[in-house]
Structures are given as structure tokens and as C-alpha cells.
C-alpha positions as CSV (number, residue, x, y, z in Angstrom):
1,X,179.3,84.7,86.8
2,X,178.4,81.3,85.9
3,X,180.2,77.9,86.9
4,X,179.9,76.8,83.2
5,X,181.9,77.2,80.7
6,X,182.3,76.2,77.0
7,X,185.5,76.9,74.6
8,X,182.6,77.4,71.7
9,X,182.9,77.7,68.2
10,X,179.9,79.2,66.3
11,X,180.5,78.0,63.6
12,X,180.4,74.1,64.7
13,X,176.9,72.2,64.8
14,X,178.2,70.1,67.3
15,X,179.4,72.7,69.6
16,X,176.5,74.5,69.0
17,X,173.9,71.8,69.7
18,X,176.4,71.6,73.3
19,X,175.8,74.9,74.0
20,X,172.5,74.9,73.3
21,X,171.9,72.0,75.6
22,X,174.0,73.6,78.6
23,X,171.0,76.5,77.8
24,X,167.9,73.9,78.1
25,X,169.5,73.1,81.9
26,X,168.4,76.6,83.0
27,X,172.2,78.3,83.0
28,X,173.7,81.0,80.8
29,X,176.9,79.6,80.8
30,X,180.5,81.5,79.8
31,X,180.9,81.2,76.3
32,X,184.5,81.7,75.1
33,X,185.2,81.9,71.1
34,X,188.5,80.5,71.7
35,X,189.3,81.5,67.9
36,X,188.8,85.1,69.0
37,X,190.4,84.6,72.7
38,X,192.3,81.8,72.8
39,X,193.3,80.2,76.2
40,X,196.5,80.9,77.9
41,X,199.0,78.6,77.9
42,X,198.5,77.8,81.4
43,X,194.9,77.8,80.9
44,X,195.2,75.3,77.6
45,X,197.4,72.7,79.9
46,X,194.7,72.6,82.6
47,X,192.3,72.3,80.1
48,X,193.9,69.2,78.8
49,X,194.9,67.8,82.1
50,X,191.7,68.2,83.5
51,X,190.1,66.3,80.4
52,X,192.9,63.5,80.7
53,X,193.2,63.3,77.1
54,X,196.3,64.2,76.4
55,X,197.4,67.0,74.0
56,X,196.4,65.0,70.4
57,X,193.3,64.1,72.1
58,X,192.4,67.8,72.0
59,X,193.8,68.6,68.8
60,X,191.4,68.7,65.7
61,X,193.2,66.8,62.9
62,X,191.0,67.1,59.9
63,X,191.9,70.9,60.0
64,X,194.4,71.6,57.0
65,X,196.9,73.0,59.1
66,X,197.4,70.1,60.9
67,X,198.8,68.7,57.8
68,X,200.7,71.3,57.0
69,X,202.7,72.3,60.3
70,X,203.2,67.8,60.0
71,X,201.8,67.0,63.2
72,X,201.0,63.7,62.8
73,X,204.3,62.8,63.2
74,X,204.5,60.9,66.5
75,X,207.9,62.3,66.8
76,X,206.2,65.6,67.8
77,X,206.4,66.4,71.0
78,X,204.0,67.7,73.4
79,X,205.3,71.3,73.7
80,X,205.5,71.5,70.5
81,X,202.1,70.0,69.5
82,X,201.4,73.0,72.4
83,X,203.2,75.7,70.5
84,X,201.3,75.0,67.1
85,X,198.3,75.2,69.3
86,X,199.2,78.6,71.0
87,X,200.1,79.8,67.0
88,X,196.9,77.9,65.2
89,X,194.0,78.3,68.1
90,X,191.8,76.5,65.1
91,X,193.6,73.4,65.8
92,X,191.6,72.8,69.3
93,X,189.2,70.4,68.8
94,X,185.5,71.9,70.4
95,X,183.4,72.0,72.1
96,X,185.4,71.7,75.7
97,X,183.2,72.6,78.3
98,X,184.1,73.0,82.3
99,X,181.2,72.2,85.0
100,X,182.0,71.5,89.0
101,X,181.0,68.2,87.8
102,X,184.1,68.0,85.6
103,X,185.8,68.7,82.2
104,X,184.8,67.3,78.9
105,X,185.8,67.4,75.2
106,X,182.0,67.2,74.2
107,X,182.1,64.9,70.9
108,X,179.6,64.0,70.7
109,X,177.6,66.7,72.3
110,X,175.8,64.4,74.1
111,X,178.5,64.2,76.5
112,X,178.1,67.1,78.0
113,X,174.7,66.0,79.8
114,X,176.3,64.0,82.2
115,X,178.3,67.0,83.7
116,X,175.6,69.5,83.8
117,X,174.8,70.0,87.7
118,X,170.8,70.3,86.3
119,X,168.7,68.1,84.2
120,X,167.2,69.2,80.7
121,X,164.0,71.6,81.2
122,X,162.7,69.8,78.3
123,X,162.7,68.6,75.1
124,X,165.6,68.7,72.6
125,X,166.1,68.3,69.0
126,X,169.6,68.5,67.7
127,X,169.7,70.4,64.7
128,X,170.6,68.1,62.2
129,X,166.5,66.5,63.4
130,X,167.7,64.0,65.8
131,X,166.0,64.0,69.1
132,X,167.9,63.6,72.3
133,X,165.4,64.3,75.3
134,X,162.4,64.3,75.5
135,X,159.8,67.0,76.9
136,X,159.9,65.2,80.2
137,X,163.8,65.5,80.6
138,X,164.7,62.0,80.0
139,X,167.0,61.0,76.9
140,X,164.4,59.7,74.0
141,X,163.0,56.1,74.7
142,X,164.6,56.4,78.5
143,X,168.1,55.1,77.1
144,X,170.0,58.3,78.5
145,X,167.8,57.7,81.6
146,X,168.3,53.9,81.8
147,X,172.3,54.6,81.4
148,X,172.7,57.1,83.7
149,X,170.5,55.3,86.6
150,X,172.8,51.8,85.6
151,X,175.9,52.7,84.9
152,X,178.1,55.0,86.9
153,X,180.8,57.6,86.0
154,X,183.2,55.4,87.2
155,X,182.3,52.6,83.9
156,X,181.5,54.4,80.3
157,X,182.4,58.4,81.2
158,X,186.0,57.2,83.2
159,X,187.1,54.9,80.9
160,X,186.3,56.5,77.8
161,X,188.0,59.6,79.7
162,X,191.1,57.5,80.4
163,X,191.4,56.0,76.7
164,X,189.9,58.6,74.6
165,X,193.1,60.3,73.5
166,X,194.7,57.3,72.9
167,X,192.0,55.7,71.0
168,X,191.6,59.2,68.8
169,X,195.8,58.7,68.4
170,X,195.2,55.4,67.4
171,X,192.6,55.9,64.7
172,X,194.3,58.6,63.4
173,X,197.4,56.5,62.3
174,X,195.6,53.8,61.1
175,X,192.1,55.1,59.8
176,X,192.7,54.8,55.8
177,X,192.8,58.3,53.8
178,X,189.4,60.3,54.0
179,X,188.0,58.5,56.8
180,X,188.0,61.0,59.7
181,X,189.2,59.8,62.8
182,X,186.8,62.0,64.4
183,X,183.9,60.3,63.0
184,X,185.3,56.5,63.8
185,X,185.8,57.7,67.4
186,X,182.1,59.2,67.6
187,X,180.8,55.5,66.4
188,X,182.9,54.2,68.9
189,X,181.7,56.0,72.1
190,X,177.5,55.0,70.3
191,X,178.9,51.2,70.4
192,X,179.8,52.0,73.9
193,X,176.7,53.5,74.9
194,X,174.7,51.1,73.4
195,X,176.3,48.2,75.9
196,X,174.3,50.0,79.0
197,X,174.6,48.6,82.0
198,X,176.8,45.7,80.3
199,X,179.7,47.7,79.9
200,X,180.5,47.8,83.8
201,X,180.7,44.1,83.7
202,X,183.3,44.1,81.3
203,X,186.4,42.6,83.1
204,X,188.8,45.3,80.5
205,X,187.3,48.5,79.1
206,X,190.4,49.4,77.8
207,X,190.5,46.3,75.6
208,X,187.2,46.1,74.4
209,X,187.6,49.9,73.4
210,X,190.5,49.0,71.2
211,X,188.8,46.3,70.1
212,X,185.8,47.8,68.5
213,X,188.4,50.5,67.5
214,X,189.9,48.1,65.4
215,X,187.0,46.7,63.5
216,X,185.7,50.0,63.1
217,X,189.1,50.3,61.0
218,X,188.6,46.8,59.7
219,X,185.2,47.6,58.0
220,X,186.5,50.5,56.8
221,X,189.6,49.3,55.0
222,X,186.9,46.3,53.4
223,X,184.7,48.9,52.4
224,X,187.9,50.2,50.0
225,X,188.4,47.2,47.9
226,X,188.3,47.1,44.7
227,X,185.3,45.3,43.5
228,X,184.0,44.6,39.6
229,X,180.4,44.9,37.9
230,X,179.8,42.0,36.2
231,X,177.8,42.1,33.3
232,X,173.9,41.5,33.3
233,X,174.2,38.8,30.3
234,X,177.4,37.0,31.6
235,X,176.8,33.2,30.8
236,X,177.0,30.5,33.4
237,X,179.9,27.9,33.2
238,X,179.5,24.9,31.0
239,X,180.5,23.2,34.8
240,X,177.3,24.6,36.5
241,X,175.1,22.5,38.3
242,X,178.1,19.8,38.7
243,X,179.1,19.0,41.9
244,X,181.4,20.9,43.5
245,X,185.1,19.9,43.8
246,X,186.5,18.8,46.7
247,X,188.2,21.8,47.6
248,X,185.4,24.4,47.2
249,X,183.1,21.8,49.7
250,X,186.0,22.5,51.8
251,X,185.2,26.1,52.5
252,X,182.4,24.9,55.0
253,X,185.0,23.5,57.3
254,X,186.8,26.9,57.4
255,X,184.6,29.1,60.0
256,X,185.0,26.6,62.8
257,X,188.4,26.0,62.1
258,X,189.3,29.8,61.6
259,X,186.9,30.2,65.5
260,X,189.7,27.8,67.0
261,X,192.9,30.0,65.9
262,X,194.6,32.3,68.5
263,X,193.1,35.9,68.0
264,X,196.2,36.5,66.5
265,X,196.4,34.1,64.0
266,X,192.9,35.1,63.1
267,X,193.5,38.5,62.7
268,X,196.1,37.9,60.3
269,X,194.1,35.4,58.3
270,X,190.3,37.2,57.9
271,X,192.3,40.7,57.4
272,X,195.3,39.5,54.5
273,X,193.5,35.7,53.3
274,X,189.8,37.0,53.3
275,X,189.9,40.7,53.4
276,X,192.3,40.9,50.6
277,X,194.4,43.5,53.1
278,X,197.6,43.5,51.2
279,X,201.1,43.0,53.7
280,X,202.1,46.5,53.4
281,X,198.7,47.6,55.2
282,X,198.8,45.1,57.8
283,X,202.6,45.5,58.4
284,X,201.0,49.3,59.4
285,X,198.0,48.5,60.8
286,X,200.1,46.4,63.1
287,X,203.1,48.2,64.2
288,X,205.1,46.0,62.5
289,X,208.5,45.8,59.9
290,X,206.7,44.0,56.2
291,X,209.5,41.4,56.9
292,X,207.7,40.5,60.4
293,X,204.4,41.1,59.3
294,X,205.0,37.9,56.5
295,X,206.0,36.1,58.9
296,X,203.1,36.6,61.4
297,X,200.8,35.8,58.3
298,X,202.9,32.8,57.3
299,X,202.7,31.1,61.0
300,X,199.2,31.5,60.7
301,X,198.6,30.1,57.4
302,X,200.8,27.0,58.8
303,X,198.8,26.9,61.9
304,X,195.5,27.0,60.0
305,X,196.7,24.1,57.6
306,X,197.6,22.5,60.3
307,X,194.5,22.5,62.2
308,X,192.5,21.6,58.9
309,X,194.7,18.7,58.4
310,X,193.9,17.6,62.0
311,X,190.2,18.9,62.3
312,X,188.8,17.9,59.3
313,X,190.7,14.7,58.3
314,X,191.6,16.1,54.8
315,X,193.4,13.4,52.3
316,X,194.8,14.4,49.5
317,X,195.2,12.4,46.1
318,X,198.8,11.3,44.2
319,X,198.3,14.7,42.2
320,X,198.5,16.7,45.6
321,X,194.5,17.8,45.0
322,X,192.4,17.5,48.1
323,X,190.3,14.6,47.4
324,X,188.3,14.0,50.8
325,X,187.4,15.5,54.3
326,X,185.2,15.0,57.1
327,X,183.1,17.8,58.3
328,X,183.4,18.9,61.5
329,X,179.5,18.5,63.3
């Protein structure tokens, strides 16, 4: 019997390209349809132990019946995110594999080569086209090679093992509507990957996780706005080619001003005053009530009037207009 085994759904590309890989290693691993024999209970709980991410980290949300049976609901608790589990085997997220080299939720399949007790026999091609090693074993370009020579289990594969259930938890309440979470947490563990050996040198890996995971949410909610064609024939104004009034010139000074804001203040300012985010979203994006998420914005507003006031020596004329500044160098 083999050492290997994968919780396999045939019907999934990505678990099939993990299974498939397992194969190009030499082993014929144990391949369980969990839809057609699902895992014990007992079995299910040392699954999820043993891949430390918690019970939502396991579960697959896009599936309708996650909607249904309401369990996004942080109220939920484990057993009984458990029991709809036991009940609904399609809401286990797959491919979950288990090697003597550990346990892994395999998403993306790559994942799974760095608990595979043999290297790759040779070259392979996911099936969406996208090569991953090449015929000599190596990942393509010697990036897979170069980040498993440089950085150790204990950086990328431990941390993201630590954080990846609350990361998945965290994009799924804040990811906008028809963004999978799925997807945002895939780019995220690429981003990762793509720090090499510069990601063990980074004094938090938590925090910079939840950073990225953030912006990743960020760019999606930007993405959303509404925006306006304007017409191919749309005349100039009759003020075009005047200079610019004092106000708009102002805009220059903004960036390094904006740069010298807590993160906080920041945050609230690009996301609300530049990414048109409207309070409501930020109030949620934030964990906050709307009533304290105006008043974070508001502070930071003050604070970055403030520090233009100071920065940039703005003067304003007797009609309250900004008249003149000084830019910063």
C-alpha cells in the first residue's frame, strides 16, 4: 500500500494536475473520491489538524451549498461547520494530500511538490498548458529549484501553513461579490513565491501575508467602480491651455505628503478620498461600526490638512481659495 494519499476529486483540474504530479514522482498513490467515501469524522479532524488550517480553511466556499446551509456566518461553530461537512462531503475543498513529509491542502497544485519524498521523473505540463518542470526535474527556469535550495520549510510552506486558513477566512468576508476567495488566495501564495529567498528575511510573514491580502482586495474593489465613456467628439474647455489654478498645481504636493501619514491614515485616505471606496465598505472592510469608520477617515483628513498646511506652506486668499504653496523638493 502506498504512503501517499490524495482526497481526489475527478472532476477538479487542479486536483487532477496534483494527482498526476504525485504519478510523475514514480508512486501510485491511494486515491480516495472523498465524494464517493467520504472521511470519518475522526479521519476529517486529523485531516484538518494535520494541515493546521483550521476547519474554513478546508471548506470550499464557492460551492452553492455553502450559501445555502449560511455558513459564512462567523457565528458558526466548528462542529457545526463539521456536521455540514459530514452531511455535504462536496463542501471539502481538494485536493488534500498526506505524504511522511506532511499534509497539504494542495491549491495550488504546485504545493504538493514539496511533500513528495521523490523528485519529478520528468517533465510536466499542467493541463490548462502551463509548464511546471522541466524534463530534467527542476521547476521551469530553475525557480522551483532555486526556492527549494533557498528557502526552507520552516519560511514560505510554515508560514503560509500557519496563516492560510486565516487568510482564506479573511478574503472570504471581505472579497467583493463574484470574486472567489479561492482565486485571491492562489495569487497570494504566487506573490509569495515570487519573494524567493527574500521572504525568510522578512522580520513578520504573518503581516506581510495580510498585507498583500489586503491589496489583493484593494485592487479588486477599484476594479468595481463605476467609470463613464466619454464621447470621441467631446470639445475641450474654453479654459484649456490656461494655467492651472492653484489648487489643481497642488495635487503634486500630495504623494509625498500622503508617504508621511501613519499607515493608517493612509489607508483610510487612498481607499475612501482616492479610491472612491464609499464608508459603508470601509466600515466592513475594517471591522468597524460606520459611526467609527467616519471618524477614522475624518482624523485622517485633519491630519493630512494638517501636514499640507505645514509641509507645503499653503496660503490661502480673503475668499478662503488656496492662493500659493511651496513644493516640497
Amino acid at each position: 500500500m502506498s504512503d501517499i494519499t490524495i482526497y481526489h476529486n475527478p472532476r477538479c483540474g487542479t486536483s487532477r494536475n496534483t494527482l498526476a504530479m504525485i504519478r510523475n514522482s514514480g508512486v501510485e498513490p491511494t486515491v480516495i473520491e472523498y465524494l464517493k467515501t467520504p472521511p470519518s469524522r475522526e479521519q476529517l479532524v486529523a485531516l484538518i489538524a494535520a494541515a493546521g488550517l483550521g476547519v474554513r480553511g478546508i471548506m470550499r466556499a464557492k460551492e452553492a451549498m455553502f450559501s445555502e446551509l449560511g455558513l459564512a456566518d462567523p457565528a458558526k461553530t466548528d462542529g457545526e461547520l463539521i456536521e455540514a461537512i459530514m452531511t455535504h462531503p462536496i463542501l471539502i475543498n481538494r485536493p488534500i494530500v498526506v505524504t511522511p513529509l506532511g499534509t497539504r491542502l494542495c491549491r495550488p497544485s504546485e504545493l504538493v511538490l514539496d511533500i513528495l519524498p521523490q523528485p519529478q521523473r520528468g517533465a510536466f505540463t499542467k493541463e490548462d498548458g502551463e509548464k511546471v518542470v522541466d524534463a530534467n526535474g527542476p521547476r521551469v527556469g530553475g525557480r522551483w529549484h532555486a526556492w527549494r535550495s533557498t528557502m526552507p520549510r520552516s519560511c514560505l510552506l510554515e508560514a503560509w501553513a500557519a496563516c492560510q486558513g486565516e487568510l482564506l477566512g479573511f478574503l472570504r468576508h471581505h472579497a467583493p461579490d463574484g470574486v472567489g476567495a479561492e482565486d485571491l488566495l492562489h495569487d497570494l501564495f504566487l506573490r509569495a513565491l515570487r519573494q524567493d529567498s527574500r521572504f525568510c528575511q522578512l522580520n513578520d510573514p504573518r503581516a506581510w501575508l495580510f498585507e498583500v491580502a489586503r491589496n489583493l482586495v484593494t485592487d479588486q474593489l477599484r476594479r468595481r467602480r463605476e467609470t463613464v465613456t466619454l464621447p470621441v467628439d467631446l470639445v475641450a474647455s474654453d479654459a484649456a491651455g490656461t494655467e492651472l489654478d492653484e489648487v489643481d498645481r497642488l495635487s503634486a504636493c500630495l504623494p509625498r505628503v500622503l508617504s508621511e501619514l501613519c499607515a493608517e491614515d493612509r489607508e483610510s485616505i487612498e481607499l475612501c478620498d482616492i479610491g472612491g471606496m464609499t464608508q459603508a465598505r470601509f466600515a466592513q472592510l475594517k471591522g468597524l461600526s460606520l459611526p467609527g469608520a467616519k471618524s477614522r477617515i475624518q482624523r485622517a483628513r485633519r491630519r493630512l490638512r494638517a501636514r499640507l498646511l505645514e509641509a507645503c506652506q499653503i496660503a490661502f486668499d480673503p475668499a478662503g481659495n488656496v492662493c500659493c504653496f511651496v513644493p516640497r523638493p
